[in-house]
Every structure is written in structure tokens, then in C-alpha cells.
Legacy VTK file of the C-alpha trace (Angstrom):
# vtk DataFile Version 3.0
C-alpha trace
ASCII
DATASET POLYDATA
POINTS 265 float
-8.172 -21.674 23.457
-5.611 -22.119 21.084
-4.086 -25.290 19.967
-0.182 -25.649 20.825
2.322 -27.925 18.589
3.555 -30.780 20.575
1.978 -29.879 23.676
0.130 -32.710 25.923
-3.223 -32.435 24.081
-0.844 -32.895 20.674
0.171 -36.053 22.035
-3.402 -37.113 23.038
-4.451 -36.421 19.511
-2.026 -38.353 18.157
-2.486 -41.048 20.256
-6.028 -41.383 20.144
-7.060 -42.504 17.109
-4.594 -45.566 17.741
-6.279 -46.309 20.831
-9.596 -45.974 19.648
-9.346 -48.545 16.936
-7.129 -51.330 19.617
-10.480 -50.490 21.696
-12.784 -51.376 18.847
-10.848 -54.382 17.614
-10.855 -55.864 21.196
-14.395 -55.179 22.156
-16.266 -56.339 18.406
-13.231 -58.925 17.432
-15.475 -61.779 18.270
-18.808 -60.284 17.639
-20.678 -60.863 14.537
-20.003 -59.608 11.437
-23.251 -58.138 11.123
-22.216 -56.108 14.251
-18.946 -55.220 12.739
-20.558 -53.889 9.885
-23.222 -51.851 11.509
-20.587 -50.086 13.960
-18.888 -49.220 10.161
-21.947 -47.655 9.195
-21.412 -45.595 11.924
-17.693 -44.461 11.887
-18.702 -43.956 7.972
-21.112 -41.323 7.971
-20.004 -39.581 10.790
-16.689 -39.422 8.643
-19.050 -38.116 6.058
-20.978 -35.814 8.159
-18.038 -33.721 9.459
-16.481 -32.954 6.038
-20.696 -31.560 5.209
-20.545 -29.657 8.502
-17.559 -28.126 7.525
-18.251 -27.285 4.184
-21.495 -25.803 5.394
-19.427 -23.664 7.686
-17.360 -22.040 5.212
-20.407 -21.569 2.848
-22.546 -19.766 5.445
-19.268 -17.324 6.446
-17.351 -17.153 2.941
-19.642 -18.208 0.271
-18.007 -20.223 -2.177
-14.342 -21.034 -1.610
-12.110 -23.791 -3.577
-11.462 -24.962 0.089
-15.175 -26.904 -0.135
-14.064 -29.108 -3.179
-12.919 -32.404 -2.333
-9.895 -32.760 -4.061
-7.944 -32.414 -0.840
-6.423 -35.553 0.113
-7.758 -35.736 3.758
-11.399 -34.174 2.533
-11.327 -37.115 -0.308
-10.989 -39.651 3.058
-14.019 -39.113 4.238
-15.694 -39.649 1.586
-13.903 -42.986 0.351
-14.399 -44.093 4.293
-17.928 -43.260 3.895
-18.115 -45.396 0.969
-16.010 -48.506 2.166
-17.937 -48.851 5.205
-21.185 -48.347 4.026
-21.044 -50.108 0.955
-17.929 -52.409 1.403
-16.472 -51.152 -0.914
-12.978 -52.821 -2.400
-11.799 -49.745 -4.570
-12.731 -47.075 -2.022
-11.266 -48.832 1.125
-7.830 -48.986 -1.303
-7.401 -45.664 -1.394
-8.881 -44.595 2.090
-6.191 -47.414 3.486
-3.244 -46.590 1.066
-2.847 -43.262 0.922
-5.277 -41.180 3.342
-4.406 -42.960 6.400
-1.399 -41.987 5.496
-1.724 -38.661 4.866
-4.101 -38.091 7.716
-2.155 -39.763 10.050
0.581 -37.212 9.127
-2.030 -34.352 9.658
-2.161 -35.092 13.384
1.421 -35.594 13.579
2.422 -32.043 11.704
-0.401 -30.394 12.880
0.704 -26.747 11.933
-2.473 -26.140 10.299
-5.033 -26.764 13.135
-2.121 -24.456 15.195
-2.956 -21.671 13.287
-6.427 -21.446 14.140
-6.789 -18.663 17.470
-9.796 -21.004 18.734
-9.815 -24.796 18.937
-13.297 -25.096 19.545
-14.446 -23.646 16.120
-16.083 -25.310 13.832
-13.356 -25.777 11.016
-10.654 -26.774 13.853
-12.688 -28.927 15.489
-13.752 -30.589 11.820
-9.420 -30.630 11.321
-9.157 -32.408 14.288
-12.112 -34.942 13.853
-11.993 -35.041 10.149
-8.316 -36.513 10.058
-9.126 -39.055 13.307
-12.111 -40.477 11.405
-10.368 -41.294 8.480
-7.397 -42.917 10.455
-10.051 -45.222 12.247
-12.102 -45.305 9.564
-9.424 -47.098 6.934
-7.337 -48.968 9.723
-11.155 -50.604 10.863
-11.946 -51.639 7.377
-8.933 -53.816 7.242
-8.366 -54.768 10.759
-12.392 -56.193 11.866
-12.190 -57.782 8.347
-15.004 -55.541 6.432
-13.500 -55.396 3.416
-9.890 -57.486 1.863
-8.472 -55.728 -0.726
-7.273 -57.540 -3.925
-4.536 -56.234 -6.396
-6.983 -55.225 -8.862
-8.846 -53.557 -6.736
-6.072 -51.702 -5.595
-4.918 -50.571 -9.369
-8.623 -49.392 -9.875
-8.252 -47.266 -7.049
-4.550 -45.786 -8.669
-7.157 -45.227 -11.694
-9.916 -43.879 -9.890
-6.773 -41.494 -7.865
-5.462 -40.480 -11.464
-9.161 -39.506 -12.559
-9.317 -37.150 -9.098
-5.232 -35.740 -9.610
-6.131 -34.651 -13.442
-8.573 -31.798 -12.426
-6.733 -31.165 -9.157
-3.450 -30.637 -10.738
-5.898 -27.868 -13.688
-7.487 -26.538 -10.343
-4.283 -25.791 -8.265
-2.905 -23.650 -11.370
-5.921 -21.729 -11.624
-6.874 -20.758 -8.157
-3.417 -20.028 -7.506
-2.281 -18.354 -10.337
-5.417 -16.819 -11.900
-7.440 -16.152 -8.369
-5.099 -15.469 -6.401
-6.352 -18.109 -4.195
-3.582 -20.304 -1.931
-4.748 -24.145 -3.013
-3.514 -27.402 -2.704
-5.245 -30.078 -4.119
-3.053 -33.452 -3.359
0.022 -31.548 -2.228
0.780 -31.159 -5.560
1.141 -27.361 -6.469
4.236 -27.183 -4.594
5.539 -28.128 -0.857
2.958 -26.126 1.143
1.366 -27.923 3.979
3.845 -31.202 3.311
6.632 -31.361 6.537
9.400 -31.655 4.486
10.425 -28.828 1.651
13.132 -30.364 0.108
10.665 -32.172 -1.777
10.303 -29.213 -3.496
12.509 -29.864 -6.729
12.239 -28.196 -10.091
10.697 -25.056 -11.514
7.385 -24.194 -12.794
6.478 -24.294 -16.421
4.177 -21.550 -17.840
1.590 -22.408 -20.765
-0.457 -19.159 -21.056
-2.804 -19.433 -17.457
-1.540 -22.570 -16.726
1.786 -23.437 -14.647
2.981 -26.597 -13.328
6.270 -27.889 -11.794
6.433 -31.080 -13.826
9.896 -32.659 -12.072
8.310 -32.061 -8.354
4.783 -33.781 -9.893
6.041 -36.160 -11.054
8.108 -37.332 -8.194
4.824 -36.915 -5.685
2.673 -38.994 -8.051
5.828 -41.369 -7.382
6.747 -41.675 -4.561
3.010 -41.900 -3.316
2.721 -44.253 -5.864
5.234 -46.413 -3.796
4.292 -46.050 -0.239
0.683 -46.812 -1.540
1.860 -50.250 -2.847
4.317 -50.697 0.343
0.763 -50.200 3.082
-1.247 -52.199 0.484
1.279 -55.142 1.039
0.813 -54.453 4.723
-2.924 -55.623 4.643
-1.851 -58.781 2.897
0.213 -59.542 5.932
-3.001 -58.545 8.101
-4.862 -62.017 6.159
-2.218 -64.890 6.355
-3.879 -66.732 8.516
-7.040 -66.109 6.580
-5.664 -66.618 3.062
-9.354 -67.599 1.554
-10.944 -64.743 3.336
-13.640 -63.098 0.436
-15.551 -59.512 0.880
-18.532 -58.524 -1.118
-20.170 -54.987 -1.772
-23.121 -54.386 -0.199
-24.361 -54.499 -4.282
-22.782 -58.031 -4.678
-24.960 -59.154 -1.535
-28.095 -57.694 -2.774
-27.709 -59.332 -6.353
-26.865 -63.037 -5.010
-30.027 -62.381 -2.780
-32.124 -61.712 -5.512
-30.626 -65.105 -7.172
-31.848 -66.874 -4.495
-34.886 -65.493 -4.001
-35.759 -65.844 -7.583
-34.660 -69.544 -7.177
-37.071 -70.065 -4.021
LINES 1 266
265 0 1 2 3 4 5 6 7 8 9 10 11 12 13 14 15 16 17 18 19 20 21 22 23 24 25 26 27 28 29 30 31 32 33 34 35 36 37 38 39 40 41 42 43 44 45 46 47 48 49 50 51 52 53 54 55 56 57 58 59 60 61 62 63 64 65 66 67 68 69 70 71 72 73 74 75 76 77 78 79 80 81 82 83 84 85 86 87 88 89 90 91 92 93 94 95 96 97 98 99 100 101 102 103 104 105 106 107 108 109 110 111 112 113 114 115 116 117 118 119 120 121 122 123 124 125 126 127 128 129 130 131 132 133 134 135 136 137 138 139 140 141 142 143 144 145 146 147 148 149 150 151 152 153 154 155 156 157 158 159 160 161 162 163 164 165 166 167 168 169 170 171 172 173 174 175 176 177 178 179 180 181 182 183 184 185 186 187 188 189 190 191 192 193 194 195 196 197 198 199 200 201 202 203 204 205 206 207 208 209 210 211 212 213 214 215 216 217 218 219 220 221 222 223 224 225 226 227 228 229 230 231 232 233 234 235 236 237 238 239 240 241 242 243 244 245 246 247 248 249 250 251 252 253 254 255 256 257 258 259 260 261 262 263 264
């Protein structure tokens, strides 16, 4: 079976990550928050768990491939979902809800790459298709059941933490592409391939022995990310005012106050 660009089933896969999170707001909204947590537990390793069954998938067929390193957007999600909902974590739920709901989100919607495969039920589309759904729930339920509130600072460590993932990616794209052979990219940021829109592709490459990068069309992704990352970041803010006061804490941050009290008892 192959998978058809906005067919019905399109539709439904756009759709359903949107209804599965309305369902899960309604249904644990007034449960506990120990309940709340514990369902994000869930939703966080399984997030986790597809990107290692996929990875496995294309080790077992292909050996080693630069497809397996995380430095693609969406693959980065599930990890930083795994790690907000497990461990509450402030910096990783900024960049899962920032920019890879976002760009997963957009991976449903411009779905050419999950087209291309002849069978949807294999294990890399069906990875594509779960992969990118789990991160959409994944970030929107960290924000919207209240797991974790993210503060400013947080959400300029998680621009830092971004900048410490884009510096190898950007060395990586360069030479896979242009040494290997290989047709990589890391954070969309080689050039326009796999982003819906080419005229985003300004500028021309720059050569420095090996390496080659289009500095003008880097630049302006690292930008205007930059700004739609602030812009859904502002968007959570709106999610708390009626709970202005409202405080998270890391999983670590719980464990050390409990050891305060129990050395206090």
C-alpha cells in the first residue's frame, strides 16, 4: 500500500494528532497530577522507542548511515519529548514545544517524504508517520496538562543547547554531502531539500577546501526559526494567565527537596 498526498488517510493523519491530545486533555484535565505525569512517561518513551526501532531498522538493512544520527530536527523531538516528560524537563520541553512541534507538525502536513515510500506499512514509514505524531502530542501535552511551564531562561538555554546541536550539523551536512556523496540534511540547513517552500533558498555556497556552506540562506534559517521559536514560546505564556504563579520542577529538583526533608525528619 502506498501512501497518497492529500488523500483521506492524509487528512486523518493530520488530524489525528490534534484530536488525540483534545482527547487527553479532556479525559486527565481533572485527574491528578501524578496521573498526568505517569501518562507522560508513557507518550515519552514510546516517542523514544520509535526513533530506536527505526534506527535499528536501517542498521540491520544498511549498516551505518548518517540517517541514524540525531541531528534531524524531527529525530532530535523524540528525544527532547522523551526527556521533558520523563524528567520534566524545562530546557528540553523548550525546544520540543518551539521548534519540533513545529517542524513535525509540518511533516504531516507536506508529507512528500513518507509518499515516497512504495509500502506504508514498513518499518521506516510507519516510524515517519508515528515518529512526527508523537512529538506533536508529545510537546503540545507538556504545556497543555501543565507538566512542565517554561520560563524565558529556560527557553534561551534551549537556543544554546540548539546552537551546540546546529554547529556539528551544519560540519556534518558539508561532509556527507560533499565528501560522501551522501544526500543529508541536518536542520534543513544544507539547502531547501525537504522544506515546502524553495524560495528560501537564497545565496550561493562558499567553498573552504572540503567544506561548503551557503552562509546568506544559514543565516536566514537560524533566523527566522529563531523568530517563530520566540513567537510559539509566547503562545505558552498565554496558555498560564490564569495560572500566573504556576511553578514546575525536574524530576531532579523533586528528588533533592525530598532528600531535604528527609534529612530534616
Amino acid at each position: 500500500m502506498k501512501f497518497e498526498m492529500w488523500s483521506v488517510w492524509h487528512f486523518v493523519l493530520m488530524l489525528s494528532p490534534i484530536v488525540a491530545i483534545i482527547v487527553l486533555y479532556f479525559a486527565l484535565r481533572k485527574q491528578s497530577y501524578k496521573t498526568k505525569y505517569i501518562v507522560g512517561v508513557v507518550i515519552g518513551c514510546v516517542s523514544l522507542a520509535i526513533l530506536i526501532m527505526r534506527n535499528i531498522d536501517i542498521m540491520v538493512r544498511n549498516g551505518f548511515d548518517p540517517e541514524i544520527i540525531p541531528l534531524q530536527v524531527c529525530h532530535l523531538g523524540n528525544i527532547m519529548v522523551f526527556i521533558s516528560l520523563v524528567f520534566k524537563s524545562k530546557i528540553a520541553t523548550s525546544i520540543a514545544w518551539t521548534l519540533n512541534l513545529l517542524a513535525a507538525y509540518a511533516s504531516l502536513i507536506f508529507a512528500d517524504s513518507l509518499a515516497n515510500y512504495t509500502n506504508v506499512g514498513s518499518i521506516r514509514a510507519q516510524a515517519y508517520i508515528w515518529g512526527h505524531m508523537f512529538i506533536v502530542i508529545g510537546a503540545l501535552y507538556a504545556v497543555l496538562l501543565k507538566i512542565v511551564r517554561i520560563d524565558f531562561k529556560s527557553f534561551l538555554i534551549g537556543l544554546g543547547v540548539l546552537v551546540i546541536f546546529l554547529i556539528p550539523a551544519i560540519i556534518l551536512n558539508s561532509y556527507f554531502n560533499d565528501v560522501q556523496g551522501y544526500s543529508i540534511n541536518y536542520f534543513y540547513i544544507y539547502d531547501s531539500n525537504g522544506v515546502p517552500f524553495e524560495f528560501l533558498y537564497i545565496g550561493e555556497r562558499a567553498k573552504y577546501g572540503w567544506f561548503t556552506i551557503n552562509w546568506a540562506y544559514t543565516i536566514f534559517i537560524i533566523l527566522i526559526f529563531t523568530v517563530l521559536m520566540y513567537l510559539i514560546y509566547l503562545l505558552q505564556k498565554l496558555l498560564y494567565l490564569k495560572d500566573k504563579d504556576y511553578k514546575t520542577k525536574s524530576v531532579y529538583h523533586e528528588w533533592k527537596e525530598k532528600r531535604k526533608l528527609e534529612k530534616v525528619s
